[in-house]
C-alpha positions in Angstrom: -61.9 -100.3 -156.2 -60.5 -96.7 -155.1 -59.6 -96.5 -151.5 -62.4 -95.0 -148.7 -61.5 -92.9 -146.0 -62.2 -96.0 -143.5 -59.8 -98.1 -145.5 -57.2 -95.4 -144.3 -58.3 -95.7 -140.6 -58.1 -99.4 -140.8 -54.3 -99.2 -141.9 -53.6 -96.5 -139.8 -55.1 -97.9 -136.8 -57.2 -95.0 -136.1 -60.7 -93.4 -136.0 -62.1 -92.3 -139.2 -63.0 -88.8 -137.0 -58.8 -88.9 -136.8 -58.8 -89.3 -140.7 -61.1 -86.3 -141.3 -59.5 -84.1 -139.1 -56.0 -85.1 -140.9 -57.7 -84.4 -144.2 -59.0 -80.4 -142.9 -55.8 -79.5 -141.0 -56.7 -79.9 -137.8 -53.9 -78.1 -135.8 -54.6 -80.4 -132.2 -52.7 -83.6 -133.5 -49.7 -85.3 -132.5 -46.7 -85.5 -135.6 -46.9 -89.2 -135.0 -50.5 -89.8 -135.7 -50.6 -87.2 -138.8 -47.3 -89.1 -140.2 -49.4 -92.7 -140.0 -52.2 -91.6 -141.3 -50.5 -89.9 -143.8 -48.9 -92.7 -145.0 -51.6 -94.8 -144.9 -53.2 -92.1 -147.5 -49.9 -92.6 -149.3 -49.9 -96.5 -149.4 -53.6 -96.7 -150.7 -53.0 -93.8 -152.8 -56.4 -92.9 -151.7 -57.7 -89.9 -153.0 -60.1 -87.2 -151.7 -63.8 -86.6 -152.7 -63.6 -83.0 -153.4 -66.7 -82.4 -154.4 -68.5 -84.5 -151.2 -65.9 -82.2 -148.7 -67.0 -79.1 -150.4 -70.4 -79.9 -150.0 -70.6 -81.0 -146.3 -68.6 -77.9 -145.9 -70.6 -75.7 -147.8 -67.4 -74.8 -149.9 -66.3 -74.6 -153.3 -63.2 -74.4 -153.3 -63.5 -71.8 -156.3 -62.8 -68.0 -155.7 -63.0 -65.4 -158.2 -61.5 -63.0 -160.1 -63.6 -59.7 -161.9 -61.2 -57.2 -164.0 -62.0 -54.3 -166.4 -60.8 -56.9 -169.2 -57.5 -59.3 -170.1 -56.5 -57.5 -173.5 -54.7 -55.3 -171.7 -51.2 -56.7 -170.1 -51.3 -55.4 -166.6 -54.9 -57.3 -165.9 -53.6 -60.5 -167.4 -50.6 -60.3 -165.8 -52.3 -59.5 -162.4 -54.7 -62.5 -163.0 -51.7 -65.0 -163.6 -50.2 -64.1 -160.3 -53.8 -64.4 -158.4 -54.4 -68.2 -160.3 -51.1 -69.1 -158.7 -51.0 -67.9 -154.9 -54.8 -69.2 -155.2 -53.2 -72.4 -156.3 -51.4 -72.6 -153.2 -54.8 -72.1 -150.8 -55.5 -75.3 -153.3 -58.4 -72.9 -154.8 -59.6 -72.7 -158.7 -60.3 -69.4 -160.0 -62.9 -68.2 -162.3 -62.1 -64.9 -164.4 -64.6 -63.0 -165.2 -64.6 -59.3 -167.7 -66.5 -56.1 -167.3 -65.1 -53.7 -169.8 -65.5 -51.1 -167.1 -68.8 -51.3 -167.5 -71.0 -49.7 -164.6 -74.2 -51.8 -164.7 -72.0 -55.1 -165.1 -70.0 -54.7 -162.3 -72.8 -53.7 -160.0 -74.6 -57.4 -161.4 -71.3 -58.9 -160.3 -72.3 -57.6 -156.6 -76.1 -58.0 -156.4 -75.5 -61.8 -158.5 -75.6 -65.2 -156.6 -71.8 -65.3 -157.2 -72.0 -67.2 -153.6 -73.7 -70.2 -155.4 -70.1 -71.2 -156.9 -67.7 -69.2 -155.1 -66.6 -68.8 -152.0 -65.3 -65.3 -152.7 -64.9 -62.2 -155.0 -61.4 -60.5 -155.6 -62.9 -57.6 -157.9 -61.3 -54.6 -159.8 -63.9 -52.3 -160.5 -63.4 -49.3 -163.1 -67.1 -47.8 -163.1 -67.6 -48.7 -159.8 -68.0 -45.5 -156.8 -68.6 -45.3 -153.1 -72.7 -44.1 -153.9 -72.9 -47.2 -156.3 -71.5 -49.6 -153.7 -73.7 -48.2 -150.7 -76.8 -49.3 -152.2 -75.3 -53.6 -152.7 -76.3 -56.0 -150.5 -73.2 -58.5 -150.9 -73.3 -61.7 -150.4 -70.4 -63.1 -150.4 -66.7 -62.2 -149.0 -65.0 -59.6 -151.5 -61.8 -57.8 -151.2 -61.4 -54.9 -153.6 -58.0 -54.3 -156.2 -57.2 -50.9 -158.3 -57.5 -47.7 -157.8 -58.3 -45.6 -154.2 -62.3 -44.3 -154.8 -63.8 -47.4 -152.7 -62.5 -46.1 -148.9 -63.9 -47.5 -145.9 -66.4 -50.8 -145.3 -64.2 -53.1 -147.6 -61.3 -55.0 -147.7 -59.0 -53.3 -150.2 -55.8 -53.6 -152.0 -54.3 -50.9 -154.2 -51.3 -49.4 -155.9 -49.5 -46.1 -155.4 -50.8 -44.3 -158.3 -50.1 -40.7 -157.0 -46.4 -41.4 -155.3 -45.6 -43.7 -158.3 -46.2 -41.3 -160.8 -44.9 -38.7 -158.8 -41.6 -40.5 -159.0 -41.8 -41.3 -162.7 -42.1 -37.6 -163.4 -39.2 -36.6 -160.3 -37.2 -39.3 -162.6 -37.3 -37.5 -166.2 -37.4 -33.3 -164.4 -34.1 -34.4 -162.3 -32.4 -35.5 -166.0 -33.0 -31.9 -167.1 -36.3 -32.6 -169.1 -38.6 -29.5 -168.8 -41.8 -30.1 -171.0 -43.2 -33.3 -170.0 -46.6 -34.6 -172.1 -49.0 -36.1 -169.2 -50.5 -38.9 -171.8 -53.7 -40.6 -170.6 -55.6 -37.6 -169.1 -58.9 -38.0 -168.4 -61.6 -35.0 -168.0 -62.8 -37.2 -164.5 -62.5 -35.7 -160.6 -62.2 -37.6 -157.7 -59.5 -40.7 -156.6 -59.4 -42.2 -159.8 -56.7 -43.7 -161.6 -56.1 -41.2 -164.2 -57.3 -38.3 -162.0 -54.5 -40.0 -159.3 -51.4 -40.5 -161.4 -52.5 -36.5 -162.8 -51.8 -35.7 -159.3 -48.4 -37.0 -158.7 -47.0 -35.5 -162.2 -48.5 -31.9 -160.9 -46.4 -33.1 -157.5 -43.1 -33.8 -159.1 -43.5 -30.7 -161.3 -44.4 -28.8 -157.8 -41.3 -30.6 -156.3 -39.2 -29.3 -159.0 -40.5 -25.5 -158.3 -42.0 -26.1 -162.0 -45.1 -24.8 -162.9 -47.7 -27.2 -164.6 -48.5 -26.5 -168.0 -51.9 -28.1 -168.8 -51.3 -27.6 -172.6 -48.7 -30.8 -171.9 -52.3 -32.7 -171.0 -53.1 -35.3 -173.8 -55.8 -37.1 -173.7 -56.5 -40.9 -175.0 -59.4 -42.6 -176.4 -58.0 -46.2 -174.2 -55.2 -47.0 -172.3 -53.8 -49.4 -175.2 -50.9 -48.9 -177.5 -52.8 -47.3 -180.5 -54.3 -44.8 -178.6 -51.0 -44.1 -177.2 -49.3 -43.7 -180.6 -52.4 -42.0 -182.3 -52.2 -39.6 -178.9 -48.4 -38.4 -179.5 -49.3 -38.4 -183.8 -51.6 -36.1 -183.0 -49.5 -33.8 -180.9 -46.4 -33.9 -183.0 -48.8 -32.9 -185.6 -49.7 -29.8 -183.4 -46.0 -28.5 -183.2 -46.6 -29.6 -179.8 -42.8 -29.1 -178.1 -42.2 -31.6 -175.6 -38.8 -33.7 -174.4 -40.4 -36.1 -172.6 -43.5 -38.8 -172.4 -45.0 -40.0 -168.8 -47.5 -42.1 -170.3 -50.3 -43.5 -167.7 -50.1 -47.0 -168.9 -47.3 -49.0 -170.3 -49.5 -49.6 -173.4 -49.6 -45.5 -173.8 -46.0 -45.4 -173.3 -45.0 -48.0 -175.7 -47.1 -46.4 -178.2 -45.6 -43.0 -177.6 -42.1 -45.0 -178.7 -43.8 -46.3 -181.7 -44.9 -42.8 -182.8 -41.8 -40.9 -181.9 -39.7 -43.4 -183.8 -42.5 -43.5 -186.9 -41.5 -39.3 -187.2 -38.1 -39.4 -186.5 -37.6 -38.6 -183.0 -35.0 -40.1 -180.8 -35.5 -42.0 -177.4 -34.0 -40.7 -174.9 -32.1 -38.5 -177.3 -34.7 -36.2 -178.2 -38.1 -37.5 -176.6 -37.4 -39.4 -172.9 -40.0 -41.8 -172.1 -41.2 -43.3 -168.9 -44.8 -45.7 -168.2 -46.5 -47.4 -165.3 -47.3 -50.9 -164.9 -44.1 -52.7 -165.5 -45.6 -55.2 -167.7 -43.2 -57.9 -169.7 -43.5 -55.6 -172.4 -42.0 -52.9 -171.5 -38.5 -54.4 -171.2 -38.3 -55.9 -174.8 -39.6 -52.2 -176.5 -36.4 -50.7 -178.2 -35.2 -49.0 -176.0 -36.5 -51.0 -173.4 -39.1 -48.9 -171.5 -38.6 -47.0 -167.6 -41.6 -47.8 -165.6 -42.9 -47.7 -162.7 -43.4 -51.7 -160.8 -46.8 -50.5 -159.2 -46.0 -54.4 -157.6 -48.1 -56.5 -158.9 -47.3 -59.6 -157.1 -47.8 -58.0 -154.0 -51.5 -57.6 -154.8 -52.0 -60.8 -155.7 -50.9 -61.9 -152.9 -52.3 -60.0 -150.2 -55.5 -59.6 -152.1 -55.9 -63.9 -152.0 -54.7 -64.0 -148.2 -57.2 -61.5 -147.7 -60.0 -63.0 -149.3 -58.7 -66.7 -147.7 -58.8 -64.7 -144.1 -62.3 -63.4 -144.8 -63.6 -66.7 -145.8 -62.7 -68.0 -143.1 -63.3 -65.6 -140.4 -66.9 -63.8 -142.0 -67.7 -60.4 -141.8 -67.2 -59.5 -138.3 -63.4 -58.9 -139.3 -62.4 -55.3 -139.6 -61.5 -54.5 -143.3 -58.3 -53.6 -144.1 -56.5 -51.0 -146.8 -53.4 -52.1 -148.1 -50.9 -49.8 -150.6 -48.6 -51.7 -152.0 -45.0 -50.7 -152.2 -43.5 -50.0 -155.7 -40.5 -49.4 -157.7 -38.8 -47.1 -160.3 -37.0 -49.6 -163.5 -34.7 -47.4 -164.9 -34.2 -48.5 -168.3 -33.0 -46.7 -171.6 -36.1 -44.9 -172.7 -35.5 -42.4 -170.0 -31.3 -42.0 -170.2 -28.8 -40.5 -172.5 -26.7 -43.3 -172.2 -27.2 -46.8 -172.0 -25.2 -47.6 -169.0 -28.0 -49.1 -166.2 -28.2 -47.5 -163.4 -29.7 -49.3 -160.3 -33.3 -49.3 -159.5 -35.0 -47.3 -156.8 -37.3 -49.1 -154.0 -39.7 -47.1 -152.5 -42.3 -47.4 -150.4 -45.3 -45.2 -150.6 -45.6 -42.0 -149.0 -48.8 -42.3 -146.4 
């Protein structure tokens, strides 16, 4: 017969009120009395009724995680490195998908997500400040992504503007003049695309270059066809260009695919440079410059957030964090293939 909580008390000559507040970290005990009871846990091997603490405690022990979708490498990456800093808050995560999808993410919100969760860490895409002013949430949420969602909520985001300012700083310094901006979107406002836009017009303004808009190329998605069809399309054009700053990784490494397809060198003739640093990017040929957005980083504060919020409620100020990122110089972007060290930065406030 499996081992009770008063069994441990017996052995450990204690209180079972000293075994439960063992069990829940309770930080008013003396080393002694948490190394016998914890050894009388060890001895009995007895094991802990999750599901009975959780529902004393009104906890799951579950948090979870909404992104635009997992067939794209950043968002998988991103939802490995939340599964394992949850992991160490000994909390399960559920992943859930909206394909960007407006009237799904605001579901997500107004839904009785609290019923199994404890909290949401949620990266809209359709999501705005209006849509968000009219949800009633019920549960502790910290937002992840792009900057649109200032103010009421606890947020974590990226550097989209200084990153891609110093992707672009990164191919004008090597000499290259006509730059294709690919993943231009026809949106306004603090969006992603709209963002990263805004740093290549910096870099180019840092340079004393003006910004030629014919270099703007749109994509249907930020995947790798889209990216290859994109720079087909424009090579098609007699569209004269020396270098690629594609908005994604995926668009980048389909810029490769394409230039290679019609003949075009990289670096030689065509330099390329992406955002994201996915696992990908260092295993195209050439191995892809990119900007590390840090994606680890999120994760982590985005889970200690969310673990502070659930613990402390919503009287708790929220908080904005920017996460500091990195330029990987690799050989897409150089006419040689000697490395040259990669630049930490941390972004410009």
């Amino acid at each position: 017969m499996a081992a009770t909580m008063a069994d441990v008390a017996r052995l450990a000559r204690v209180s079972v009120k000293s075994v439960s507040n063992y069990l829940n970290d309770y930080p008013h005990m003396s080393a002694s009395l948490r190394e016998r009871i914890g050894q009388a846990i060890e001895q009995l091997n007895y094991q802990v009724n999750v599901s009975a603490r959780n529902l004393r405690s009104g906890r799951t022990g579950n948090i979870a995680l909404v992104v635009p979708e997992l067939n794209q490498a950043y968002f998988a990456e991103l939802a490995n490195d939340v599964i394992r800093v949850a992991q160490s808050f000994g909390l399960n995560v559920f992943v859930e998908t909206t394909d960007g999808q407006l009237d799904h993410e605001l579901a997500i919100l107004a839904g009785e997500r609290a019923l199994y969760v404890d909290g949401v860490i949620f990266g809209p895409l359709g999501l705005g400040p209006r849509e968000l002013a009219g949800v009633r949430v019920q549960f502790p949420l910290v937002f992840v992504g792009d900057c649109l969602l200032d103010g009421g909520v606890d947020f974590v985001t990226m550097a989209n503007a200084d990153g891609a300012r110093t992707a672009v700083g990164h191919l004008l310094g090597q000499g290259r003049r006509r730059v294709l901006a690919l993943g231009v979107e026809p949106a306004t406002g603090a969006t992603v695309p709209a963002l990263r836009l805004e740093g290549y017009s910096a870099a180019h303004r840092d340079a004393g270059l003006d910004v030629d808009e014919t270099l703007f190329v749109r994509a249907d998605a930020w995947h790798r066809p889209d990216g290859a069809h994109a720079v087909e399309t424009a090579l098609a054009r007699g569209m004269a260009f020396d270098a690629v700053f594609g908005f994604n990784d995926a668009l980048a490494i389909g810029a490769i695919t394409a230039l290679t397809r019609a003949g075009r060198r990289v670096p030689g003739d065509v330099a390329v440079v992406g955002f994201d640093n996915t696992e990908d990017a260092s295993f195209t040929i050439p191995a892809l410059t990119t900007i590390d957005p840090g994606r680890e980083t999120i994760a982590r504060d985005a889970v200690t957030m969310l673990v502070d919020r659930m613990r402390t409620g919503s009287s708790a100020e929220p908080r904005r964090i920017i996460a500091p990122y990195r330029l990987v110089s690799r050989a897409s972007s150089k006419p040689q293939a000697r490395r040259q060290p990669e630049q930490r930065l941390q972004a410009r406030t």
